[in-house]
N, C-alpha and C positions, 0 to 999 in steps of 0.2 A: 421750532418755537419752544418746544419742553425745555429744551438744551441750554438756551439763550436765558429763558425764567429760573432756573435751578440755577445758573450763574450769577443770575443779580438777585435771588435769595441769599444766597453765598455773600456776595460784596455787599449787600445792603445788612447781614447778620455780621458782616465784620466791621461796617462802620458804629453801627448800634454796641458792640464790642468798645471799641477803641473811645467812642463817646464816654460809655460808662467808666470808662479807665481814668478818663483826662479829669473828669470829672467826681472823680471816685465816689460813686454811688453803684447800688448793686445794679448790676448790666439787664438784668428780668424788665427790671421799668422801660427802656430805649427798645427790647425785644418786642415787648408788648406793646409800645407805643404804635411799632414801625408796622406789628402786625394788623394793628387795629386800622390802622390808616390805609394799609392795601386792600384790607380784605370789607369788612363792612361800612367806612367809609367812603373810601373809592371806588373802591370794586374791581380795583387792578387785577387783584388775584384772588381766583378761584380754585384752592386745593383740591377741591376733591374733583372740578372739570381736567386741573393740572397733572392728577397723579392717579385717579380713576380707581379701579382695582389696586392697585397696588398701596394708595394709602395709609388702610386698613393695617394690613402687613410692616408698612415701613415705620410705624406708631407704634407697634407693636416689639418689635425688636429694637427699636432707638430706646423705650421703657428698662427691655429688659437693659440694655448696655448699661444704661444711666446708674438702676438696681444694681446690678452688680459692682460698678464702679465705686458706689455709696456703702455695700455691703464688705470691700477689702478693706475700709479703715474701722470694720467694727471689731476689736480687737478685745475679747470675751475676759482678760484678765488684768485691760484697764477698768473694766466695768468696777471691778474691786478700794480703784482709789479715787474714782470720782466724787464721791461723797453721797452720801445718803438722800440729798435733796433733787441731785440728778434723776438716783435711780429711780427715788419717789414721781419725780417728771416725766419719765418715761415707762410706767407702770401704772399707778394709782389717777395719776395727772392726766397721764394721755385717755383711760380711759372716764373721766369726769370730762375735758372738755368733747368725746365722743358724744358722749349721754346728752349734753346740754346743746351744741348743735344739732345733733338730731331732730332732736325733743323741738328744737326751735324751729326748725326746717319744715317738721311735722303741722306744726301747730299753728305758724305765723303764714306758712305761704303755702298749706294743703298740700304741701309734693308727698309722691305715693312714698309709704313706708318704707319701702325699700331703696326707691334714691333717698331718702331721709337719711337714710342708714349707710349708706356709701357713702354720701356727702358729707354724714359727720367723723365717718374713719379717715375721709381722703383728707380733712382738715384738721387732723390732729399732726399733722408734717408740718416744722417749721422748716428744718435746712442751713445749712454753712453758710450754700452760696449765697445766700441773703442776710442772714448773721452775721458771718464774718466781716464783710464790707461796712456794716454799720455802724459792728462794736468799734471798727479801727476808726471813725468819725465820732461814736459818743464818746469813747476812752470812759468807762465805768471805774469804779473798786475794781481792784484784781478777784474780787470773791464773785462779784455780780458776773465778769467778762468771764471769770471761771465758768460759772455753771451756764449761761447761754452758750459758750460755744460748745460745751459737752453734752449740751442737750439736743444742738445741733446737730452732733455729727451722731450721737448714739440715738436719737430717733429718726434720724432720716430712714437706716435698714428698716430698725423696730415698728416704726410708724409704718411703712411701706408696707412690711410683712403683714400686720396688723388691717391693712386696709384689703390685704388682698382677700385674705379669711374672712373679712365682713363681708364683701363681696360674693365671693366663692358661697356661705351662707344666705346669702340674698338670693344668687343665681338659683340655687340649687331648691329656694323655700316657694320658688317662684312659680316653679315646675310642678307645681300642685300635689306634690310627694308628702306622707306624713312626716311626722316630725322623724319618727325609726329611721325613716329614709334617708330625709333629707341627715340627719346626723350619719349614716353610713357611706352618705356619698358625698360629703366632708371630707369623713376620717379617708376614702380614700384617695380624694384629690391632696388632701393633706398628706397624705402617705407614700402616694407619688412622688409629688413633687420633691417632699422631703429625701427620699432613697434617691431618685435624677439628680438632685444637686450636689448630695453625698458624695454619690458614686463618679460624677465629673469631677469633685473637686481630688477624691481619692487617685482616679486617674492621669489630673494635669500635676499634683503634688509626685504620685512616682514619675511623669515623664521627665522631670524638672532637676529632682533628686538621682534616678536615674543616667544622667547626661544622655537619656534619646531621643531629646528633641534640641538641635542647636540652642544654642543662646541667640542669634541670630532670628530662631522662628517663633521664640518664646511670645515674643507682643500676637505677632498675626495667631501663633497655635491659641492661646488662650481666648482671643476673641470668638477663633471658627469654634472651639471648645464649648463658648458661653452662648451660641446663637444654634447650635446643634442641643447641646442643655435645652434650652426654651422650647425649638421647634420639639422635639423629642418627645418632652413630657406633656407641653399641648397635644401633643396626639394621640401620648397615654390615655391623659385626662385632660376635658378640657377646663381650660384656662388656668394649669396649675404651674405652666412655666414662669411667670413672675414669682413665684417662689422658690424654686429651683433654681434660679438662677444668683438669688438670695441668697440661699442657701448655700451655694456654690462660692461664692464671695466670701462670707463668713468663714467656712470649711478653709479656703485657702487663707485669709487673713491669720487665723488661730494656728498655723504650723511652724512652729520653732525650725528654727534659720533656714527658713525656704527664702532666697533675695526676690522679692517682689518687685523691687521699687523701678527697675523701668519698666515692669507692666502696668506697676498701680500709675507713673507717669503717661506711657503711652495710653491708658484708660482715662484719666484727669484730658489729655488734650482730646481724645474722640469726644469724651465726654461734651466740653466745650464746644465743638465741632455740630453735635447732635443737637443741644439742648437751644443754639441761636440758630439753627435753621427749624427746629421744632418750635419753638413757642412761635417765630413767625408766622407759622402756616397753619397754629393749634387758633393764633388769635385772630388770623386771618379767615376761619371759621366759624367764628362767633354769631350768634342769630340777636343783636341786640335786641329785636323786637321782643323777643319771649325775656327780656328781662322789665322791657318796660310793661308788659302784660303782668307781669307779677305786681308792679305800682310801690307806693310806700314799705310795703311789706320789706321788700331787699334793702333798704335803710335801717329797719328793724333789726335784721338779723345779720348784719354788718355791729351792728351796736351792739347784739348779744355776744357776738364773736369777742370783739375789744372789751367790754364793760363788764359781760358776765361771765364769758365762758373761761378765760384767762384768768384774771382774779380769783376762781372759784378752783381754778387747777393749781395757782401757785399758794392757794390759804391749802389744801389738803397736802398738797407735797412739800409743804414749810414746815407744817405741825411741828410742833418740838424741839425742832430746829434756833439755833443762838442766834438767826438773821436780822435785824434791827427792821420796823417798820418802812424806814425807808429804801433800805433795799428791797423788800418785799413790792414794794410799791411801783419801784422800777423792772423788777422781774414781771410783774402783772402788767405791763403797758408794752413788756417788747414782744413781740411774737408775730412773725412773719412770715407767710405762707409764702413756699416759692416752688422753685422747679418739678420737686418730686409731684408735690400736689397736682401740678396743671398735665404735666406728662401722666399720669397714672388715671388721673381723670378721664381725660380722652381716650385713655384704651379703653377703661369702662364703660365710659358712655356708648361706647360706640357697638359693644356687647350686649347691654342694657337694650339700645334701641332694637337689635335685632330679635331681643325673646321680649319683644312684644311688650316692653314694661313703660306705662305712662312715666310721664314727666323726665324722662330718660333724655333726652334733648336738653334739659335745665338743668344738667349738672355741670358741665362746663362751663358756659357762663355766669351761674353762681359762682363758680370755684376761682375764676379767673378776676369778678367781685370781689371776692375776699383778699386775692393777694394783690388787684390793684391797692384796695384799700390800707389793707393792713400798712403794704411798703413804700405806700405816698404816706399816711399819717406818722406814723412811727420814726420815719427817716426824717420827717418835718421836726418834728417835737418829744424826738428821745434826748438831744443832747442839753436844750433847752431845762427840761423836765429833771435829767439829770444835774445838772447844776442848781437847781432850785431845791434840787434835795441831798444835795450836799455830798453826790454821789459820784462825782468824778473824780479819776484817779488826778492827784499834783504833776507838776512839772515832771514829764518824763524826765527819768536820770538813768537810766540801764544802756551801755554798751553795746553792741553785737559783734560780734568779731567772727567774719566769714573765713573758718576754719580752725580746726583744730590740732596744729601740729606743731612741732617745738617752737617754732617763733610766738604760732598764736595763743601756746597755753600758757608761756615765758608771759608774754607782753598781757596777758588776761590778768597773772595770777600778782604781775606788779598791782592793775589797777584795782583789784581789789585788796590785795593789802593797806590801799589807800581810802578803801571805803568806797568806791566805786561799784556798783551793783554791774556785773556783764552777764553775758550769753553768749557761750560759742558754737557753731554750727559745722559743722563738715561729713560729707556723703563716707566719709571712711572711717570702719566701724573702730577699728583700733586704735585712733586719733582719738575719735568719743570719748572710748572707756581710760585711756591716758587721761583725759579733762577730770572725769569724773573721778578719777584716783584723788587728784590735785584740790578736790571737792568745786569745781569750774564746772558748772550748768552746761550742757551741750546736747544741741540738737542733732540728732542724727539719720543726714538726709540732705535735701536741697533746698536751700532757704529761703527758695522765692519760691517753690511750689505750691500747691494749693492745698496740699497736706501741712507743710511749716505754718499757710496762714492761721489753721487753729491749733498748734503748739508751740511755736514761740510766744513771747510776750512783747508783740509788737506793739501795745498800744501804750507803752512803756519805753521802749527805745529812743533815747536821746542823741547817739552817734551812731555810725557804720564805721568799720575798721574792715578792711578789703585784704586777708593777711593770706592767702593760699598760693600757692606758690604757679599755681595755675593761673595764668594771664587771661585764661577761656571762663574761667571761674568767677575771678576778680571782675571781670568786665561786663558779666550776668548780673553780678551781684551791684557794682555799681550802678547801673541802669536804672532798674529794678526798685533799690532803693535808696536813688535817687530821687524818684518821681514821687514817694510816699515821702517822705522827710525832707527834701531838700539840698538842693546838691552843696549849702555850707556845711551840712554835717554826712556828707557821707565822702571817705577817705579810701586811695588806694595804695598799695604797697607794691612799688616794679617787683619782675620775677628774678632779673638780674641784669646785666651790664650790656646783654645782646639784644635784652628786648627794651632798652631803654630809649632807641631812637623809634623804634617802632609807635612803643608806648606815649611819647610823646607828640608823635605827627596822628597817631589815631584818635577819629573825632570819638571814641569813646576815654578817652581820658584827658581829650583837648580842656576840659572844661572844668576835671575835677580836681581835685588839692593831692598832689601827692607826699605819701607818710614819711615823715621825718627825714624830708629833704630830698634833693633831688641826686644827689652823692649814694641813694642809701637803697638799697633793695635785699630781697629776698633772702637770694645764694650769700650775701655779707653777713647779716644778722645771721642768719643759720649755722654760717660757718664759726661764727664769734663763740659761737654758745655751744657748738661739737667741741672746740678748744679747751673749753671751760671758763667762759664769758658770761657775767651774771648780771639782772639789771638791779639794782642799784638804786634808792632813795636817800637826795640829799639837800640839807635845811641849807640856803645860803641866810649870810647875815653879814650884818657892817666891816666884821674882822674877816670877813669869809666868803666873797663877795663873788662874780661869776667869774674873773681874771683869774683867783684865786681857783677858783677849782679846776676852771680847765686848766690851768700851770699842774693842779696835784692828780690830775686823770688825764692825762694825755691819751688820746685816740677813744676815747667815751663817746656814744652816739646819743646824744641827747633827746627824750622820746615824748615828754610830755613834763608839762610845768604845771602846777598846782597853786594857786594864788591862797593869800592867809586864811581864804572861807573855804580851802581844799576845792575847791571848784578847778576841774581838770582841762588843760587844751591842750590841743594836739601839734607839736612841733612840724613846721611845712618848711622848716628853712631856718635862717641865721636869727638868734633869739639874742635878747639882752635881759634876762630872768633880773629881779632886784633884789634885795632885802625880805627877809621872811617867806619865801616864797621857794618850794619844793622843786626840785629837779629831779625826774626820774630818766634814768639813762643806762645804758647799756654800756658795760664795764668792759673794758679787755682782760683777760686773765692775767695774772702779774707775774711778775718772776718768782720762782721761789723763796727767793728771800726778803720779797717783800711782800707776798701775799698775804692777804687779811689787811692793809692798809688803805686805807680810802681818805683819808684827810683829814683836817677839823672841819667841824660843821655834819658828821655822817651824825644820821638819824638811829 
């Protein structure tokens, strides 16, 4: 029967999944909905009759996964260009809205001082996973979506860490130790955990640098690596492996050219894996009654959270700052508790309850209050709000173009000559920095991960261009984003001449437009431009007409036509371009003795 319920936890955390997908809302609402509905309304499921002993334990290291997974993208030498109002958010900011939930929790609904105090560090965590998904539906300024996502991802760790040392000071104040004490037995869970995490990350960094651990065992070694971390330093000290393992993240994110990126992926999907069978089974233990025991009061401080505590974080970390009232206005309204909060909670709580401390039971259902509410109101009436203040970004016009290798820095670096704002993206580091010579923006990475969601500028992208010569690639990528944009604006490019019956009987490109004809792929353009094939911008006109050019370019691939308000589309086939109107196309190289000729009408 265990067997049977951990399997339809499983399918029911991946329909609750796939719902939030279709639907593109952050996935935590459908998690929580599903949990709420088995566990304290129905009464389907009972985790802790479900999982008994073990529970404890398995909450306990899904925290720490999560921790660490949050801690590889905090990368110690972006903090430098995020901008002063970030770091003010996750410094001055976070600890103002600490002080004022607290304060509020203390005062409005009598909870002992101590979960007072937990509750208001576990709610200084806003989070990506709920960020990201929202900003890509309100579409802000580039300045506003700027600093939520950066505050997102650089306090998930910060905040995290942050909550554990309030914690850790709560546990330790609790134990009836003076204050000498209780600060000595701090600094040494601090001191702990801090040298555990060090010391793992120094160790997985030489195994990796070393080549003696496969490539092969890198995802599994680093996992056992991070759940050995945890267990280790819990038994140093206790409960200082949430920091450790912190720590550990950090340590390995900061090491120049260590390759992460299929661990930080294979950690992104456990991640995923952990976080929708966990909040099922976090919200499927919910005690609703001890929230209705609290009465009006948790109304209260739901509205101090929104009204006061927000506002009062983003006036101290705006100070000075060139922000205009109305962005201010809309940094002050978004702030959304999510995964870290509810997961970190429940390990606390559950520590709390056992040394004995009242109202230790009422932090999870507060906390689970806060981020139902925050991501049902916010998600109702941020884009609203945002348009009333004049704060949405205009008709996306940026490009994406998945990859970055001759064809797709060639084919980038035409459409911005035309004024065409792009973004190219490709997992190969060399590809990148070629872009970037070219001064061509480039992500570098996979640009459907959940890392690209908060560094590209997705909420900006008005086409996909599918340009990798990888078919496996192309066809991620069109999926992907397809479902976020719309499959008229996103385009694929065959890999060449073998895979083109493939490509077209596969229901993955049955459906989509492909690039600049159906004659024309990959290995062709590549090859045009190894030759010395260049692409090429040209005005037709009355005398100059489209007969007229293809007569004076013979074997030119025609790639994209520009109408007289330069507004750019994408050639899928047989064009009849008119008068006034830009033709961008790719040239064959000429004979020598007529090279440098292109026609009348060349721009």
């Amino acid at each position: 029967m265990t067997a049977l319920s951990l399997a339809g936890i499983a399918l029911i955390s991946l329909l609750a999944q796939w719902l939030a997908w279709a639907l593109r809302v952050p996935a935590i609402l459908f998690l929580l909905l599903t949990g709420l509905t088995l566990g304290p309304v129905t009464g389907v499921l009972n985790p802790d009759l479900l999982l008994g002993d073990l529970l404890f334990p398995l909450v306990s290291l899904s925290v720490a996964i999560i921790l660490f997974e949050g801690a590889l993208t905090l990368h110690l030498t972006e903090l430098k260009g995020i901008g002063k109002v970030v770091r003010n958010l996750c410094s001055i900011g976070m600890l103002t809205s600490f002080a004022v939930i607290a304060a509020a929790s203390y005062w409005l609904l009598g909870l002992d001082w101590r979960v007072a105090m937990v509750l208001g560090a576990v709610l200084v965590v806003t989070g990506p996973t709920v960020v990201a998904p929202m900003l890509n539906v309100i579409r802000p300024t580039r300045e506003v979506d700027k600093i939520l996502r950066w505050e997102g991802i650089v306090i998930d760790p910060i905040g995290a860490l942050f909550a554990v040392l309030v914690f850790e000071a709560v546990r330790l104040g609790s134990q009836g130790n003076l204050i000498s004490h209780t600060l000595l037995a701090l600094a040494k869970t601090v001191g702990i955990g801090t040298l555990i995490g060090v010391a793992a990350g120094w160790i997985t960094t030489l195994l990796i640098r070393k080549d003696w651990l496969p490539v092969s065992l890198h995802k599994f070694g680093v996992l056992a690596l991070v759940l050995v971390t945890f267990s280790l330093s819990n038994w140093l000290s206790h409960e200082s492996g949430l920091l450790a393992v912190t720590v550990f993240g950090i340590w390995l994110a900061n090491q120049d050219g260590l390759d992460l990126e299929e661990v930080l992926a294979f950690k992104e999907d456990l991640a995923v894996i952990l976080i929708s069978s966990l909040f099922i089974l976090l919200a499927a233990r919910l005690d609703l009654a001890q929230l209705w025991q609290l009465g009006p009061m948790v109304l209260l401080l739901l509205c101090v959270v929104q009204f006061v505590a927000r506002p009062l974080c983003i006036l101290v970390s705006t100070w000075g700052s060139d922000l205009g009232w109305q962005a201010r206005a809309l940094l002050a309204w978004i702030a959304p508790r999510g995964i870290v909060a509810a997961a970190v909670s429940a390990s606390f709580a559950i520590s709390l309850g056992e040394a004995g401390i009242p109202d230790a039971g009422k932090l999870v259902p507060l906390v689970f209050a806060v981020i139902i509410s925050t991501v049902v109101l916010q998600s109702l009436t941020s884009a609203p709000l945002a348009g009333l203040l004049r704060m949405r970004q205009p008709t996306p016009n940026t490009w994406l173009l998945i990859g970055a290798n001759s064809v797709a820095r060639a084919v980038g670096k035409a459409l911005a000559d035309q004024g065409v704002p792009v973004y190219l993206s490709d997992p190969a580091w060399e590809n990148c920095k070629l872009a970037r010579m070219s001064n061509l923006p480039c992500y570098f990475g996979n640009p459907q991960s959940e890392h690209a969601e908060l560094h590209l500028p997705l909420t900006s992208i008005s086409t996909v261009l599918a340009l990798s010569p990888s078919r496996h690639n192309n066809a991620l990528g069109v999926l992907h984003f397809a479902h976020l944009y719309g499959e008229e604006r996103v385009y694929s490019l065959r890999s060449s001449d073998q895979h083109g019956k493939a490509n077209r009987e596969s229901a993955t490109f049955r459906a989509r437009q492909l690039l600049f004809g159906g004659d024309v792929n990959f290995a062709r353009l590549s090859g045009l431009l190894a030759r010395g094939g260049q692409i090429k911008a040209t005005r037709l006109s009355e005398a100059f007409d489209w007969s007229a050019y293809q007569e004076a370019n013979p074997g030119a691939i025609p790639l994209f036509v520009l109408d007289a308000r330069q507004q750019p589309r994408v050639v899928t086939g047989p064009i009849q371009p008119g008068a006034g109107e830009l033709v961008v196309a790719l040239q064959p190289a000429r004979e020598s003795t007529n090279r440098g000729e292109t026609g009348p009408g060349k721009d």
